[in-house]
C-alpha positions in Angstrom: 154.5 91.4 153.0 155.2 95.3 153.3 157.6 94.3 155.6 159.9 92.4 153.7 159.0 94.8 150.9 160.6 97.5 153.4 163.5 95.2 154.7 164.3 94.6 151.1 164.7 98.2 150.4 166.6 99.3 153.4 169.1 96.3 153.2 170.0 97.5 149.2 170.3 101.0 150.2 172.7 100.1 153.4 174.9 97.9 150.5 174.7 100.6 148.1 175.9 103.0 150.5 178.8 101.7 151.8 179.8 100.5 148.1 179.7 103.7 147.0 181.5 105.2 150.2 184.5 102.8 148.9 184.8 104.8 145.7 187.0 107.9 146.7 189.2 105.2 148.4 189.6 103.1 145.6 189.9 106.0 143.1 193.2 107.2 145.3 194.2 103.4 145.5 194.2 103.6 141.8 195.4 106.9 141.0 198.7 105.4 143.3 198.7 101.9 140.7 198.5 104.6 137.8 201.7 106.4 139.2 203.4 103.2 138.9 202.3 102.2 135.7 203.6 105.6 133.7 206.8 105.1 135.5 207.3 101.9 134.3 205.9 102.4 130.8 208.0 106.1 130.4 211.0 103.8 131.0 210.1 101.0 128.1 209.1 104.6 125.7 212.1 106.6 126.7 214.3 103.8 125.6 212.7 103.2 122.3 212.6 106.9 122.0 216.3 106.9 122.9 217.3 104.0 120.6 215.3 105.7 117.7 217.0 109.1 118.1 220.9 107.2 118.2 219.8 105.8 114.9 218.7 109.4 113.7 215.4 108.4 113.4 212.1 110.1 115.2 209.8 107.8 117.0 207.1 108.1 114.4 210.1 107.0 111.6 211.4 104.3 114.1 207.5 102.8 114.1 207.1 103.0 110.2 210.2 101.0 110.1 209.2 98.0 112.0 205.7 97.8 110.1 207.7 98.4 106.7 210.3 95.3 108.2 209.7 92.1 106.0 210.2 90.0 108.9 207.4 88.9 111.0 209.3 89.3 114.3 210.2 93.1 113.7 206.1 94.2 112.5 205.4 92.4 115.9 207.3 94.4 117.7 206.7 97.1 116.2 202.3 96.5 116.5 203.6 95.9 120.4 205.7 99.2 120.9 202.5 101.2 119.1 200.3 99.5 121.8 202.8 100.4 124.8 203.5 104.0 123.8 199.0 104.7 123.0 198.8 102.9 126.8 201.5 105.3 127.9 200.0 108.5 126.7 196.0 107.1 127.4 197.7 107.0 131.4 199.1 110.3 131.1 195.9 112.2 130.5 193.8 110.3 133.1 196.5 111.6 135.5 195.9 114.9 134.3 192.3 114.0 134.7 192.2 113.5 138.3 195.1 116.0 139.0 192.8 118.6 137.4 189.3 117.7 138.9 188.3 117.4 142.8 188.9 114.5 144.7 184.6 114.4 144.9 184.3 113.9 141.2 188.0 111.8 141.2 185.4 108.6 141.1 183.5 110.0 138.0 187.5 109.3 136.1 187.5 105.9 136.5 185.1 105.4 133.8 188.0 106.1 131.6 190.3 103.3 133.3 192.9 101.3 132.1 191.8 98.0 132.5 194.8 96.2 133.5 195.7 99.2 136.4 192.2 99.0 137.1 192.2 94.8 137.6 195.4 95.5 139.7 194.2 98.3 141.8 190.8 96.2 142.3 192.8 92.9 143.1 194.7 95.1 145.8 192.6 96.8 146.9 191.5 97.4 151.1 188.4 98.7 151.9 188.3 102.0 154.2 186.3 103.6 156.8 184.6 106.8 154.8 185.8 109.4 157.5 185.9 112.0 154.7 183.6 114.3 153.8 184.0 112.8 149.9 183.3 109.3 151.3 180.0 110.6 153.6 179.0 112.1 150.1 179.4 109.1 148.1 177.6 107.2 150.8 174.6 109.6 151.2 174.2 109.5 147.2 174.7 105.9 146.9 171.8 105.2 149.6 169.7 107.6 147.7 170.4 105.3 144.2 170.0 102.1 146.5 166.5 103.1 148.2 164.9 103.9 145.1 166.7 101.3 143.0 165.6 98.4 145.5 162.2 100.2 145.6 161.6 100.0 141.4 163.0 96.2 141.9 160.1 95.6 144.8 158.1 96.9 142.1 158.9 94.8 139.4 158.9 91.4 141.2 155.7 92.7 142.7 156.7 92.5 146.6 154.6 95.5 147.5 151.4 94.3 145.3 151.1 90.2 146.7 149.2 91.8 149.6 146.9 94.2 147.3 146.3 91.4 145.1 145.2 89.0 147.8 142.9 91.7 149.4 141.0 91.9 146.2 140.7 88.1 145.8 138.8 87.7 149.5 136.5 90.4 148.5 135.6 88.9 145.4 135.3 85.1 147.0 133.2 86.5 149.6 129.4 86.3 148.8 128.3 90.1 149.1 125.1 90.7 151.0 122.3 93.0 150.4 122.3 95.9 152.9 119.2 94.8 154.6 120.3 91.6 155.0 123.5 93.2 156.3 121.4 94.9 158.7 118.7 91.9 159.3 121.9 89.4 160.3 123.7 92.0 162.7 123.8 91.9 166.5 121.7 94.8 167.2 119.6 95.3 163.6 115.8 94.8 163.4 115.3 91.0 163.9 116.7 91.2 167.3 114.6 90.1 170.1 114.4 92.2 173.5 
């Protein structure tokens, strides 16, 4: 049984670690879908922005507008635009995010994902050989995480205890015997005959 316990431990830390040597490869597959994604959105929030200045309005004035509009059609677009230009500016600063930090910690940014560039990135996404010395990192710490996660799980489910527990059971179904009795039953104790 402390075999499996051990096979069970070694196979989790072997998946954790090449899971986690995946992550600095799909943070730059990601950080290349988030490039995309402000390009596309700066285009739909430079031409509001546009539209809002030829009407001599600011963007802010231009937004107050549509939610001020009677018309259902107009506050809908204007609820819509509000959502497009927070996504915008949300993908700007987790740019600046992994622009500014290490491409160790990149990984660490994509807590703070957008969900549809992450769900694209993710649908897209190729798995990689960690030749780096980020990926070797990732792959060390997630093997590390693995080992001892898989070890707390044989814990719980008890793979490392069957055998204790079964070791206590034959001692106490045994019938325990005296020690001269031990002694008087034994090859070589005192009843033997020469």
């Amino acid at each position: 049984m402390a075999l499996t316990k051990h096979r069970f431990v070694y196979a989790a830390a072997l998946i954790s670690a090449v899971a986690a040597s995946q992550l600095p490869e799909f943070a730059q597959q990601y950080r290349q879908r988030l490039g995309g994604a402000i390009e596309e959105l700066g285009h739909v929030v430079s031409d509001f922005d546009r539209d809002a200045t030829s009407s001599g309005l600011s963007r802010t004035q231009a937004l107050d507008l549509h939610q001020q509009s009677s018309l259902p059609l107009f506050q809908a677009r204007g609820r819509s635009m509000r959502e497009t230009i927070f996504r915008y500016e949300t993908l700007l600063s987790q740019r600046e995010a992994f622009q500014t930090s290490s491409t160790l910690i990149q990984p660490f940014v994509l807590a703070y994902s957008d969900r549809a560039t992450f769900r694209g990135a993710w649908q897209d996404f190729s798995p990689a050989v960690p030749t780096t010395y980020d990926g070797l990192l990732w792959a060390a710490l997630g093997f590390l995480l693995g080992c001892s996660g898989a070890y707390l799980i044989a814990a719980i489910l008890g793979l490392g205890w069957r055998r204790s527990v079964r070791a206590i059971r034959g001692r106490v179904a045994r019938p325990s015997l005296s020690r001269s009795e031990f002694q008087g039953n034994r090859p070589g104790g005192p009843d033997r005959r020469i």
